[in-house]
C-alpha atoms as a printed R data frame, in Angstrom:
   type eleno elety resid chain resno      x      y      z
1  ATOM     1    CA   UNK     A     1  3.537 18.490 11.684
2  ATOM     2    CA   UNK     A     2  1.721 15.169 10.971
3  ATOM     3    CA   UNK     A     3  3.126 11.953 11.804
4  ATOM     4    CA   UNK     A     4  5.159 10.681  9.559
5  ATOM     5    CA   UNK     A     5  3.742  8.196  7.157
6  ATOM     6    CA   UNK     A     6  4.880  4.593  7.627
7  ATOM     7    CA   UNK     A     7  6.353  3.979  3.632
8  ATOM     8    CA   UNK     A     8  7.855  1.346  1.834
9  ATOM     9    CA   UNK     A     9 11.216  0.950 -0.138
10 ATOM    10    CA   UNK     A    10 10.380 -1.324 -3.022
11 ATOM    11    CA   UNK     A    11 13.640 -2.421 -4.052
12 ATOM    12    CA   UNK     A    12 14.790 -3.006 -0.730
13 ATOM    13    CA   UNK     A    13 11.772 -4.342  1.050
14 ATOM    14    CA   UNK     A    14 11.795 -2.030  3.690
15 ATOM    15    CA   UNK     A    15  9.953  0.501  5.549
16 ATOM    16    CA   UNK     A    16 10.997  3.749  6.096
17 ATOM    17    CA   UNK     A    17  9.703  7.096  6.900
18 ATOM    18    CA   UNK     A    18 10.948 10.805  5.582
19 ATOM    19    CA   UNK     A    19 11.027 13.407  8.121
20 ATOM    20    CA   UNK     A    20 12.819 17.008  7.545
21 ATOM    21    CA   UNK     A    21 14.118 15.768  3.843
22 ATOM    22    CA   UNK     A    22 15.752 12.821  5.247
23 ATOM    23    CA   UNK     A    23 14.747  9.057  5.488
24 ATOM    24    CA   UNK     A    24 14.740  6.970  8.232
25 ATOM    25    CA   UNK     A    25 14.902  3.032  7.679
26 ATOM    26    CA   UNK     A    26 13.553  0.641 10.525
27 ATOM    27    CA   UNK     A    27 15.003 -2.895 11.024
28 ATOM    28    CA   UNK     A    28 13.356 -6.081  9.359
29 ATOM    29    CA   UNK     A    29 11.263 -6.242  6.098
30 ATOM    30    CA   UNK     A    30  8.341 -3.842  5.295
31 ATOM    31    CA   UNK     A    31  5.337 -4.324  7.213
32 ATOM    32    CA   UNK     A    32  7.407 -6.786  9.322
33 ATOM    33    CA   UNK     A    33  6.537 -7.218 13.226
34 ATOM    34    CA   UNK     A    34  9.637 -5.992 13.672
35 ATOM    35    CA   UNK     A    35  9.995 -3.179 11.660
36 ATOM    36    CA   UNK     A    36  6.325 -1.806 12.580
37 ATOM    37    CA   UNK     A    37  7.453 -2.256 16.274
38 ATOM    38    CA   UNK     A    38 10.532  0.525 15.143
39 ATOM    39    CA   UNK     A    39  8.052  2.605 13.253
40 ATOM    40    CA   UNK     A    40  6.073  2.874 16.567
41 ATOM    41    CA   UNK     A    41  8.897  3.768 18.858
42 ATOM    42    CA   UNK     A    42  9.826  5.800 16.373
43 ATOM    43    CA   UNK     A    43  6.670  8.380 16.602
44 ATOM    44    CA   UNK     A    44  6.648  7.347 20.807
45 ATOM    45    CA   UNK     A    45 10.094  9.248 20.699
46 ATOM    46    CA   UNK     A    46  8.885 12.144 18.544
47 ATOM    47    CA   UNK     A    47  6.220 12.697 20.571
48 ATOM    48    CA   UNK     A    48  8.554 12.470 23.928
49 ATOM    49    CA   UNK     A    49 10.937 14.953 22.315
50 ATOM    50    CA   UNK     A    50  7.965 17.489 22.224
51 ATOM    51    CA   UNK     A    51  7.661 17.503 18.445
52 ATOM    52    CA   UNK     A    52  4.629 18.998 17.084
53 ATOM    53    CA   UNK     A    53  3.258 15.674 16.014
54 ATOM    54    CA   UNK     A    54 -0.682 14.860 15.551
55 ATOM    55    CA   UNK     A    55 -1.233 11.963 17.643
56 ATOM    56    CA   UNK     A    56 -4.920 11.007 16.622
57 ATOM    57    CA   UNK     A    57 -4.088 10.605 12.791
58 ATOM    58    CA   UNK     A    58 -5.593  7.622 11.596
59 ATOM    59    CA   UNK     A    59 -3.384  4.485  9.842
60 ATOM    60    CA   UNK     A    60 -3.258  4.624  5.822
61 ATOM    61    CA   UNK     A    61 -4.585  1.359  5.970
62 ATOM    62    CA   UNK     A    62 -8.201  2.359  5.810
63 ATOM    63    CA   UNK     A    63 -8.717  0.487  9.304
64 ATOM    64    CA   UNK     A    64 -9.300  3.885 11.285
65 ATOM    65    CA   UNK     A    65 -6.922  2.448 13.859
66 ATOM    66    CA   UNK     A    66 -5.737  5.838 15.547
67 ATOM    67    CA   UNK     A    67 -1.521  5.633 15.540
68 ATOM    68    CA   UNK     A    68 -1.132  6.307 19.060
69 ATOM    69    CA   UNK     A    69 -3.118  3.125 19.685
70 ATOM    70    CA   UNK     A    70 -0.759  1.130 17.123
71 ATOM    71    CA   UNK     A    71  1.780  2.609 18.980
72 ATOM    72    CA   UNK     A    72  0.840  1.417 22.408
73 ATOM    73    CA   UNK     A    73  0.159 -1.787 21.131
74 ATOM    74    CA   UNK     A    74  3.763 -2.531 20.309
75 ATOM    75    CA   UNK     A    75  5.610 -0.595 22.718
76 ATOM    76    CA   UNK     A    76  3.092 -1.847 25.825
């Protein structure tokens, strides 16, 4: 399973992820400190709960910043 990718709701201004058919909406306004902070301990817990996550897929950005970086980053 890949990580899920980081996504935005255009009406709402929010980011949000879909992960087994369902969506998952983090706190604050897309591409918010905030709401990337959620995003990362988002993927931190799937990876703690043993999901089969890739943890070296790179951002969609284009930046090659690996996610697991992005995620320590935030989450310290």
């Amino acid at each position: 399973m890949k990580i899920p990718k980081y996504r935005k709701h255009s009406t709402h201004n929010l980011g949000f992820v879909e992960i087994n058919k369902e969506r998952k909406y983090f706190k604050g306004k897309y591409n918010s400190h905030q709401s990337l902070a959620e995003y990362a301990k988002f993927i931190k817990e799937l990876a703690a709960n043993n999901s089969p996550v890739q943890t070296d897929i790179r951002s969609t950005r284009g930046d090659d910043v690996p996610i697991r970086l992005l995620a320590a980053k935030f989450l310290g």
